[in-house]
PyMOL Python script that loads the backbone (N, CA, C, O; Angstrom):
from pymol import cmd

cmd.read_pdbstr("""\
ATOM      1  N   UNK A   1      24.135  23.454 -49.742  1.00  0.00           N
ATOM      2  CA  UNK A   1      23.757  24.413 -48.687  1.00  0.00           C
ATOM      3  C   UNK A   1      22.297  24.281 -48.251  1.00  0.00           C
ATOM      4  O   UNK A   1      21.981  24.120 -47.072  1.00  0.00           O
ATOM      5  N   UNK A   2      21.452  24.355 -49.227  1.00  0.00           N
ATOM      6  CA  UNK A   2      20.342  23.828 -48.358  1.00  0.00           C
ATOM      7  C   UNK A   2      19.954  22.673 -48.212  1.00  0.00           C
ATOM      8  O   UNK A   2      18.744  22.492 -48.344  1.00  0.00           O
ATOM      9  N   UNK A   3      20.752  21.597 -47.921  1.00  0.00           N
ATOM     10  CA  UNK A   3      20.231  20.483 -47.198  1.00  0.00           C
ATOM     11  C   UNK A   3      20.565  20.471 -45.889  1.00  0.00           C
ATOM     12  O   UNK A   3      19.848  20.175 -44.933  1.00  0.00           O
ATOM     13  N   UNK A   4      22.216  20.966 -45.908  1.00  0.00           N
ATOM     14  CA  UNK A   4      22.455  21.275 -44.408  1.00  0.00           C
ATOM     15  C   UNK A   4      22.003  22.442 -43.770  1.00  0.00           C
ATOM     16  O   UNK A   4      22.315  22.597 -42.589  1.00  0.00           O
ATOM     17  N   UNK A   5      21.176  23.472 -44.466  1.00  0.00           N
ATOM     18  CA  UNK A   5      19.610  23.728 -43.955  1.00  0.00           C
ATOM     19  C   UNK A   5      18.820  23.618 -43.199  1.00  0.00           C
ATOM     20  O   UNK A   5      18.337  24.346 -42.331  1.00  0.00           O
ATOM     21  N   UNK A   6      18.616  22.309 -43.656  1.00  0.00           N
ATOM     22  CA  UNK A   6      17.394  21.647 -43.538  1.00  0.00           C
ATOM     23  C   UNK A   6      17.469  20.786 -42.366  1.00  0.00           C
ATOM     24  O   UNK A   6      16.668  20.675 -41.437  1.00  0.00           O
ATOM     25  N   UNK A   7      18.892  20.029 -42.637  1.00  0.00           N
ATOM     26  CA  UNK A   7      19.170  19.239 -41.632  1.00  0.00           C
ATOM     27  C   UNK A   7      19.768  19.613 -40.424  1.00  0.00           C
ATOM     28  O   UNK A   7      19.942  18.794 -39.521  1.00  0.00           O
ATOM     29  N   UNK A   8      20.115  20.865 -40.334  1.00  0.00           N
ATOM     30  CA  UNK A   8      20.742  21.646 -39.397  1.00  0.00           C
ATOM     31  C   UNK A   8      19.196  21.999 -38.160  1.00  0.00           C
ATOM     32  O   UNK A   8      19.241  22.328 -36.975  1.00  0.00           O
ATOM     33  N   UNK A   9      18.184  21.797 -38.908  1.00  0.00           N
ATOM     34  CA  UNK A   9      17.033  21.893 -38.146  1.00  0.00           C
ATOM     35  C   UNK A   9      16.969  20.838 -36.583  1.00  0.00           C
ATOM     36  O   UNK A   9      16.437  20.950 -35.478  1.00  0.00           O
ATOM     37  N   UNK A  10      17.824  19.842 -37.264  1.00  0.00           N
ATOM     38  CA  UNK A  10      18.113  18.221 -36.182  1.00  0.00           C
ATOM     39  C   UNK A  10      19.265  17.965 -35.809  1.00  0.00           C
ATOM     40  O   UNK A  10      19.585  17.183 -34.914  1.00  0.00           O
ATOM     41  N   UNK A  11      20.309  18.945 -36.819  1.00  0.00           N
ATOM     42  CA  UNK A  11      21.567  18.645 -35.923  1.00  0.00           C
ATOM     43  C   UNK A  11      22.392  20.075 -35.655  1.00  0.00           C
ATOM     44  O   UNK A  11      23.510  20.047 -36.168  1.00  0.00           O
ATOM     45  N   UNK A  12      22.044  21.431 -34.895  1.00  0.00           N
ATOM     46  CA  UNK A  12      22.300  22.190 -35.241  1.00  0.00           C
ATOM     47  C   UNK A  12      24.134  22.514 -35.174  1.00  0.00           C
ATOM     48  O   UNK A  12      24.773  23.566 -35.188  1.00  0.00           O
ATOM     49  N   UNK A  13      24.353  21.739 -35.134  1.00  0.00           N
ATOM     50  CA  UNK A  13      26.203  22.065 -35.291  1.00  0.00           C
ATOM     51  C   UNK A  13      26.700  21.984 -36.415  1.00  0.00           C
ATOM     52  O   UNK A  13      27.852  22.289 -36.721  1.00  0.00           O
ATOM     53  N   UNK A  14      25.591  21.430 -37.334  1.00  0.00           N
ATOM     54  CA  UNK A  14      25.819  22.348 -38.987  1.00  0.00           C
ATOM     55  C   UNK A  14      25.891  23.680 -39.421  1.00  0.00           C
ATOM     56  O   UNK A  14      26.502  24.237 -40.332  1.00  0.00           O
ATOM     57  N   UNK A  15      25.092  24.069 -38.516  1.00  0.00           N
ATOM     58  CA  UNK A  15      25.384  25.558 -38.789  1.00  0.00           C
ATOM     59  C   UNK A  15      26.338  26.100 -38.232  1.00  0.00           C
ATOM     60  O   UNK A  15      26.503  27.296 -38.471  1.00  0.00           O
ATOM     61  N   UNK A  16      27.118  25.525 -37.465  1.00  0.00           N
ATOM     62  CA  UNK A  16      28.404  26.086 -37.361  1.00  0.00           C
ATOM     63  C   UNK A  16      29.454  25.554 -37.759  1.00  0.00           C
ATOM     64  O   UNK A  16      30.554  26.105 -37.810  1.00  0.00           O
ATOM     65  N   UNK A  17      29.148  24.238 -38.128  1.00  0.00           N
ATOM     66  CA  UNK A  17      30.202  23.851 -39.124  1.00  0.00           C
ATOM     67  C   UNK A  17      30.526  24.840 -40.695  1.00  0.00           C
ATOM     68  O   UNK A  17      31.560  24.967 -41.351  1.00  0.00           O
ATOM     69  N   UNK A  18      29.228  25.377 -40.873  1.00  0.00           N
ATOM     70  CA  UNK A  18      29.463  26.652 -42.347  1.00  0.00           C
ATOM     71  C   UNK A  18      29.496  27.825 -41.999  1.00  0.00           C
ATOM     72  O   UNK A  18      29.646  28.821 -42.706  1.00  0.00           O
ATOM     73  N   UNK A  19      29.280  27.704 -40.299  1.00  0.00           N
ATOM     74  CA  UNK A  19      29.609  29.311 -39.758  1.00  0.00           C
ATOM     75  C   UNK A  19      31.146  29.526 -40.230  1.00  0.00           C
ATOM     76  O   UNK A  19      31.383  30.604 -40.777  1.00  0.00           O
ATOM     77  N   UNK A  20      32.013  28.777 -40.102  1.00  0.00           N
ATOM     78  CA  UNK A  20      33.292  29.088 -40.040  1.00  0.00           C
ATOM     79  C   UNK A  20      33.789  30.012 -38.413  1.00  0.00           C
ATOM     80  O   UNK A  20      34.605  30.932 -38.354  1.00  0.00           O
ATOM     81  N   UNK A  21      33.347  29.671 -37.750  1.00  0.00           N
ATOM     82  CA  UNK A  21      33.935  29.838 -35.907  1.00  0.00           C
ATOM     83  C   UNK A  21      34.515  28.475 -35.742  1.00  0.00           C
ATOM     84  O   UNK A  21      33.512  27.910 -35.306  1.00  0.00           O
ATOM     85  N   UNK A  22      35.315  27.673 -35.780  1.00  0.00           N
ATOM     86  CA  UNK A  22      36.289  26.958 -35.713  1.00  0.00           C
ATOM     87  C   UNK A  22      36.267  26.951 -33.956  1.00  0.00           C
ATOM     88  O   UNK A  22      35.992  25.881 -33.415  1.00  0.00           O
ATOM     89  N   UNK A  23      36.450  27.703 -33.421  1.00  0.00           N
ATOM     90  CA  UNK A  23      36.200  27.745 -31.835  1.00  0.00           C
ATOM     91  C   UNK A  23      35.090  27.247 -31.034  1.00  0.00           C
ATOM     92  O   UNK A  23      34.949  26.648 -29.968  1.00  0.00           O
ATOM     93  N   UNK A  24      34.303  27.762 -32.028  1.00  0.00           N
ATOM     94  CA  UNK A  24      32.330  28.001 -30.871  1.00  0.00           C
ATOM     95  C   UNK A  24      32.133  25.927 -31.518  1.00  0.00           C
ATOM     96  O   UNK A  24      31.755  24.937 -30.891  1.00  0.00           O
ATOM     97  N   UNK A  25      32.595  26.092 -32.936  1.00  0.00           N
ATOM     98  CA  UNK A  25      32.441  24.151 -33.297  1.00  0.00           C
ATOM     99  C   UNK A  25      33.253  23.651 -32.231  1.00  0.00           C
ATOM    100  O   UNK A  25      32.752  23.140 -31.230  1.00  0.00           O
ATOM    101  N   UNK A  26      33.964  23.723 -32.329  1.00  0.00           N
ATOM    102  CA  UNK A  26      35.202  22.466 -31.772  1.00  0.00           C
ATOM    103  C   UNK A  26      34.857  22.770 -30.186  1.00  0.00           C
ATOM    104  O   UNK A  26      35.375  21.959 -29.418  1.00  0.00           O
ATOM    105  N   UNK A  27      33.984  23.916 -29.509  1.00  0.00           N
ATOM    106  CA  UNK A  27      33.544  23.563 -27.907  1.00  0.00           C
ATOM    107  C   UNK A  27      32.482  22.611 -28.062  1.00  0.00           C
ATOM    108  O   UNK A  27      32.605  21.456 -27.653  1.00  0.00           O
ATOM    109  N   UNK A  28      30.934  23.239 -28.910  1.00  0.00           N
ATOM    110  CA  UNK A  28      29.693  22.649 -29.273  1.00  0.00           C
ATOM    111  C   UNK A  28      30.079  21.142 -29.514  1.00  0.00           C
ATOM    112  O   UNK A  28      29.665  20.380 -28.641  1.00  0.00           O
ATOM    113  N   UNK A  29      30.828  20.548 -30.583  1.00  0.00           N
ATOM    114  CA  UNK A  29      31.192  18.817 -30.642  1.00  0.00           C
ATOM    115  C   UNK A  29      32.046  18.516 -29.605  1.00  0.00           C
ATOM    116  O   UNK A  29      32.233  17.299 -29.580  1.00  0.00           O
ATOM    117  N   UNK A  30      32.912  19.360 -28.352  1.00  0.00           N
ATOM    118  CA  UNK A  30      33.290  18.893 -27.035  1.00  0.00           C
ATOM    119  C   UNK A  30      31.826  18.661 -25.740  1.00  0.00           C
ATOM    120  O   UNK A  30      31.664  17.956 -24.744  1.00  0.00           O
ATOM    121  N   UNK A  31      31.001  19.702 -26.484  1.00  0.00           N
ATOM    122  CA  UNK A  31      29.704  18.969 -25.126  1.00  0.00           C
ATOM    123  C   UNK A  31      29.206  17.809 -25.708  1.00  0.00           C
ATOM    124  O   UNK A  31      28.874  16.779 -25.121  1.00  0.00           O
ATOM    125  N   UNK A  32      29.173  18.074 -27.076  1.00  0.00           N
ATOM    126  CA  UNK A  32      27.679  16.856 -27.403  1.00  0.00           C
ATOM    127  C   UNK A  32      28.501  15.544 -27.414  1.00  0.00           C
ATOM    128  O   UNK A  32      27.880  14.594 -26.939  1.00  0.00           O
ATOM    129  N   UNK A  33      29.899  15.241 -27.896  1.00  0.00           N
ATOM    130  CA  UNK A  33      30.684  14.217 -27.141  1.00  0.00           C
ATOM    131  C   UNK A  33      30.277  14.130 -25.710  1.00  0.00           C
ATOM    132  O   UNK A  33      29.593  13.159 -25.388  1.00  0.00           O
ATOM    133  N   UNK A  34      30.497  14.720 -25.106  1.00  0.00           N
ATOM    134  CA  UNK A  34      30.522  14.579 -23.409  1.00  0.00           C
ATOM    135  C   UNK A  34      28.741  14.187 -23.069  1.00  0.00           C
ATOM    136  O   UNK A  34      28.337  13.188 -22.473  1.00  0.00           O
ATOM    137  N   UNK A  35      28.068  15.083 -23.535  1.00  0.00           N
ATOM    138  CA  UNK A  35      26.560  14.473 -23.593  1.00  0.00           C
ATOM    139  C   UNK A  35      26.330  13.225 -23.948  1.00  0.00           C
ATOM    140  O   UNK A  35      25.460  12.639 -23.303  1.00  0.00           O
ATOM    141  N   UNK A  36      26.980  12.532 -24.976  1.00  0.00           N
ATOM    142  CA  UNK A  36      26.291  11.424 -25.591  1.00  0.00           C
ATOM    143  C   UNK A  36      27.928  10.186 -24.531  1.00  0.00           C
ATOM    144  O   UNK A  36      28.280   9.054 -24.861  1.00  0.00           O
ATOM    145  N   UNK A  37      28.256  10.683 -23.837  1.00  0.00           N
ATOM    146  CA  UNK A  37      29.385   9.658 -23.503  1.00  0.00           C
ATOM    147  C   UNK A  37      28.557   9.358 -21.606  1.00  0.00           C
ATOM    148  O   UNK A  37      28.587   8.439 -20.787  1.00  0.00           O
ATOM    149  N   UNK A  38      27.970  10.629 -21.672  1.00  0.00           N
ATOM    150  CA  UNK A  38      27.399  10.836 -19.950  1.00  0.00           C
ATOM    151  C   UNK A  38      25.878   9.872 -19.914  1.00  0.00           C
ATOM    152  O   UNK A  38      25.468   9.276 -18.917  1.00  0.00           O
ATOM    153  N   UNK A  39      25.144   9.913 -21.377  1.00  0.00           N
ATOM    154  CA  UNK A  39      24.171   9.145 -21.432  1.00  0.00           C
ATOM    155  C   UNK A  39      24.577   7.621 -21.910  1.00  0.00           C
ATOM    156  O   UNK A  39      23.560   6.929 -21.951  1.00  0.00           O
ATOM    157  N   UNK A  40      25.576   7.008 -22.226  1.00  0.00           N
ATOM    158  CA  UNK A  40      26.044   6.156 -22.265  1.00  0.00           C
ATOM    159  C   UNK A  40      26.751   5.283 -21.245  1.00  0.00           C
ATOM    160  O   UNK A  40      27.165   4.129 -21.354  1.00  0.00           O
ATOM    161  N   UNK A  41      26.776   5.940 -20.458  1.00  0.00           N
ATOM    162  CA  UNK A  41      27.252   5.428 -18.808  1.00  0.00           C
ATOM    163  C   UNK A  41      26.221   5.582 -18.415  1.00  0.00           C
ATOM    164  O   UNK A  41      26.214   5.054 -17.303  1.00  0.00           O
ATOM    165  N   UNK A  42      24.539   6.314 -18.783  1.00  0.00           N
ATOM    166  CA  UNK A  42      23.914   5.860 -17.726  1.00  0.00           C
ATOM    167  C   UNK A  42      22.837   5.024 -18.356  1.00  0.00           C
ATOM    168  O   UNK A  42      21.700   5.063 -17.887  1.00  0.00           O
ATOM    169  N   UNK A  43      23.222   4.020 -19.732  1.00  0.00           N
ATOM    170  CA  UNK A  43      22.624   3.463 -19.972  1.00  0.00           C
ATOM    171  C   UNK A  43      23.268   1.862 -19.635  1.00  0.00           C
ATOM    172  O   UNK A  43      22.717   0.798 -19.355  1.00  0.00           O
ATOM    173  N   UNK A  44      24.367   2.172 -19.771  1.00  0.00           N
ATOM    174  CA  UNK A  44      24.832   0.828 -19.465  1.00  0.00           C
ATOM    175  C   UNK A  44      25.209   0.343 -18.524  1.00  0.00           C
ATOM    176  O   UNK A  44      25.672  -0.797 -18.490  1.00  0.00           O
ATOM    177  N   UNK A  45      25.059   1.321 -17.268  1.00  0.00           N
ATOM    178  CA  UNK A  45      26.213   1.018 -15.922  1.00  0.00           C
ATOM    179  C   UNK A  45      24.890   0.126 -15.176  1.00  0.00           C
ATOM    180  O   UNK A  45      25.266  -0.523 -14.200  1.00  0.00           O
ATOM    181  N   UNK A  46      23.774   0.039 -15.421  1.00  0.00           N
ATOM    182  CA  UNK A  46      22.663  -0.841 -14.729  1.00  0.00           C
ATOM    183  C   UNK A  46      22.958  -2.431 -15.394  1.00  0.00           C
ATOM    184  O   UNK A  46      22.910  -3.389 -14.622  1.00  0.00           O
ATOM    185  N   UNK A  47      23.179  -2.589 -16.452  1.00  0.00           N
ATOM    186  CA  UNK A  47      23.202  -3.632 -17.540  1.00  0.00           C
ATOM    187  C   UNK A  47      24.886  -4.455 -17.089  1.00  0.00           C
ATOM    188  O   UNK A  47      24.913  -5.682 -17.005  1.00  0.00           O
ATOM    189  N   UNK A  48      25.825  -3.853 -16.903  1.00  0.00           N
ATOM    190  CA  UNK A  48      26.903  -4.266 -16.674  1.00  0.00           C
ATOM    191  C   UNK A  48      26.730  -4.334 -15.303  1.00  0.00           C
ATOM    192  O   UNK A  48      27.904  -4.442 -14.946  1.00  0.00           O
ATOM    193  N   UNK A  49      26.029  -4.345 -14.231  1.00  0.00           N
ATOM    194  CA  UNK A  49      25.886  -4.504 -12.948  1.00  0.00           C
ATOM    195  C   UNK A  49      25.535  -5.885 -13.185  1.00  0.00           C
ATOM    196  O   UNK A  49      26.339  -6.806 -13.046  1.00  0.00           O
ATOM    197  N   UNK A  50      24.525  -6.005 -13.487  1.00  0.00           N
ATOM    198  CA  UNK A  50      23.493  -6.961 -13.820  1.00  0.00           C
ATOM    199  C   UNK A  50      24.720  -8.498 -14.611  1.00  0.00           C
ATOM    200  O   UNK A  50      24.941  -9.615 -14.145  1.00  0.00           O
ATOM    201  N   UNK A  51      25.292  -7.779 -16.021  1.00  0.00           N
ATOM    202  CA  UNK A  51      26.109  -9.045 -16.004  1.00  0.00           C
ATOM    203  C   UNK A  51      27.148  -9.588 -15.031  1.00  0.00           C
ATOM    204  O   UNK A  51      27.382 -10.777 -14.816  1.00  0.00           O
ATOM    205  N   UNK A  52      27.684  -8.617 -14.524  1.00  0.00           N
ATOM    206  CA  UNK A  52      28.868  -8.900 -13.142  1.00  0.00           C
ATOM    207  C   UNK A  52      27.722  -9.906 -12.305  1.00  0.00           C
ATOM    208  O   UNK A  52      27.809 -11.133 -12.362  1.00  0.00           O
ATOM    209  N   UNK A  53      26.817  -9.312 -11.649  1.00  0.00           N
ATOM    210  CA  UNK A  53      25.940 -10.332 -11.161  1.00  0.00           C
ATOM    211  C   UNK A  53      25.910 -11.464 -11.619  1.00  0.00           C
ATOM    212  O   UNK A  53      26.109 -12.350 -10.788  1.00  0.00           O
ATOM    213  N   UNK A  54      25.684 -11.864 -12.934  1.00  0.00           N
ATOM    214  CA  UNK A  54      25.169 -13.304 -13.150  1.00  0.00           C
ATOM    215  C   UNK A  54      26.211 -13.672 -13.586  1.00  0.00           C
ATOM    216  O   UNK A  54      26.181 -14.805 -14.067  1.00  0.00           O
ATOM    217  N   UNK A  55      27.649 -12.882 -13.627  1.00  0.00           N
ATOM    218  CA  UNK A  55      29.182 -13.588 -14.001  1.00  0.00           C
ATOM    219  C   UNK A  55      29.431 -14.394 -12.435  1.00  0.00           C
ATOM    220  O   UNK A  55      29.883 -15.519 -12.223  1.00  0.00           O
ATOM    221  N   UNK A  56      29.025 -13.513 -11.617  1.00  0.00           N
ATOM    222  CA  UNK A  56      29.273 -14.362  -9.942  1.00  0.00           C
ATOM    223  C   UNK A  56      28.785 -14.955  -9.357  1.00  0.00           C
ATOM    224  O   UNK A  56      29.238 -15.641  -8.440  1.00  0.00           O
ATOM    225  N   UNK A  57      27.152 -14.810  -9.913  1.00  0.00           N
ATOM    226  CA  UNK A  57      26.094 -16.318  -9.510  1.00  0.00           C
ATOM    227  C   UNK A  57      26.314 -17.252 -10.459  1.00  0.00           C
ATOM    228  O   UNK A  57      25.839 -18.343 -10.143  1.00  0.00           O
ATOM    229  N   UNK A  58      26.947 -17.224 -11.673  1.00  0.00           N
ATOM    230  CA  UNK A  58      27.716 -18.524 -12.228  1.00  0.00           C
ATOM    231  C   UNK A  58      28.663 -19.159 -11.647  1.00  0.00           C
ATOM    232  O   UNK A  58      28.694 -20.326 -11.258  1.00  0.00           O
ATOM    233  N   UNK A  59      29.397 -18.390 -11.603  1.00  0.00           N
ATOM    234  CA  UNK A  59      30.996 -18.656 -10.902  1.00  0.00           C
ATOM    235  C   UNK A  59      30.458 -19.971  -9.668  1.00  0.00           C
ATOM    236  O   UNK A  59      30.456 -21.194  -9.808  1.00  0.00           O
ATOM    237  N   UNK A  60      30.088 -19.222  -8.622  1.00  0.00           N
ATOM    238  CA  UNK A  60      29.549 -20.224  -7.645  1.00  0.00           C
ATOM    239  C   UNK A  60      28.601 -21.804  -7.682  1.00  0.00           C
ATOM    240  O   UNK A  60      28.786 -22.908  -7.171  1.00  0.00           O
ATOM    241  N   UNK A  61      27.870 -21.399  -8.288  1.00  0.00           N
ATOM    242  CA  UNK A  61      26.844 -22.637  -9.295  1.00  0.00           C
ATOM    243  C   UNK A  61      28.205 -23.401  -9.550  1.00  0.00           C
ATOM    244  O   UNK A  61      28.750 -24.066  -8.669  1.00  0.00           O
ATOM    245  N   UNK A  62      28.550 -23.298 -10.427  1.00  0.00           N
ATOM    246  CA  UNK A  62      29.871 -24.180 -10.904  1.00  0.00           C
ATOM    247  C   UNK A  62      30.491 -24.754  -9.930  1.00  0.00           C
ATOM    248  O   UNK A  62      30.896 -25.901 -10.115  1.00  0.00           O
ATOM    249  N   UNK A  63      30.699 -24.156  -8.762  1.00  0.00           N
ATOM    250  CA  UNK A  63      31.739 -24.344  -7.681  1.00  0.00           C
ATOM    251  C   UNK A  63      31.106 -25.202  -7.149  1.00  0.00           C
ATOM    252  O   UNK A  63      31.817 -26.109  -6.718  1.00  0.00           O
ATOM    253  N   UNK A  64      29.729 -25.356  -6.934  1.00  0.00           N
ATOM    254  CA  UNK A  64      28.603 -26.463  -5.879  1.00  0.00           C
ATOM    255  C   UNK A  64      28.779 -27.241  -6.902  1.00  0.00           C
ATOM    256  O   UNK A  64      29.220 -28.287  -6.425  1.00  0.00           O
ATOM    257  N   UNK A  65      28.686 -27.355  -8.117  1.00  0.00           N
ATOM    258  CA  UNK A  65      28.368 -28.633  -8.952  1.00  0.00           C
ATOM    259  C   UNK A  65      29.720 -29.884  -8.940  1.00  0.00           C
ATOM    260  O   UNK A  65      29.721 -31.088  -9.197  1.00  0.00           O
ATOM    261  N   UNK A  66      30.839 -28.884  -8.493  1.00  0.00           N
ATOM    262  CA  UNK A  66      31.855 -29.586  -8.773  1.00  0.00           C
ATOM    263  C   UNK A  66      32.377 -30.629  -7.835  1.00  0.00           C
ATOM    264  O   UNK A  66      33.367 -31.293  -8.139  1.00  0.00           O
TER     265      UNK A  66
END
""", "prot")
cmd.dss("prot")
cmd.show_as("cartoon", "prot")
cmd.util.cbc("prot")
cmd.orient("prot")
């Protein structure tokens, strides 16, 4: 109990994991899923642009060489 305390300081959905609200948890780990899935599309959707790009300036290169 007191580590998840302690550590509840950084992750606070410990404390409702020992709250015992079964409800107020299971919404709280439906945002922070959705938070960490919304910052994950906007980390990668620049990066996967970028490889599509150089998947289709390959593609072509190839096509002149041939």
């Amino acid at each position: 109990p007191e580590r998840t305390r302690r550590i509840a300081v950084e992750r606070p959905l410990l404390s409702l994991a020992t709250g015992g609200n079964q409800e107020r948890l299971t919404a709280a780990l439906r945002r922070e899923e959705d938070e960490e899935r919304r910052a994950d599309r906007i980390y990668w959707t620049p990066l996967k642009q970028e490889l599509e790009h150089l998947r289709l300036n390959r593609s072509r290169a190839d096509r002149v060489t041939e």
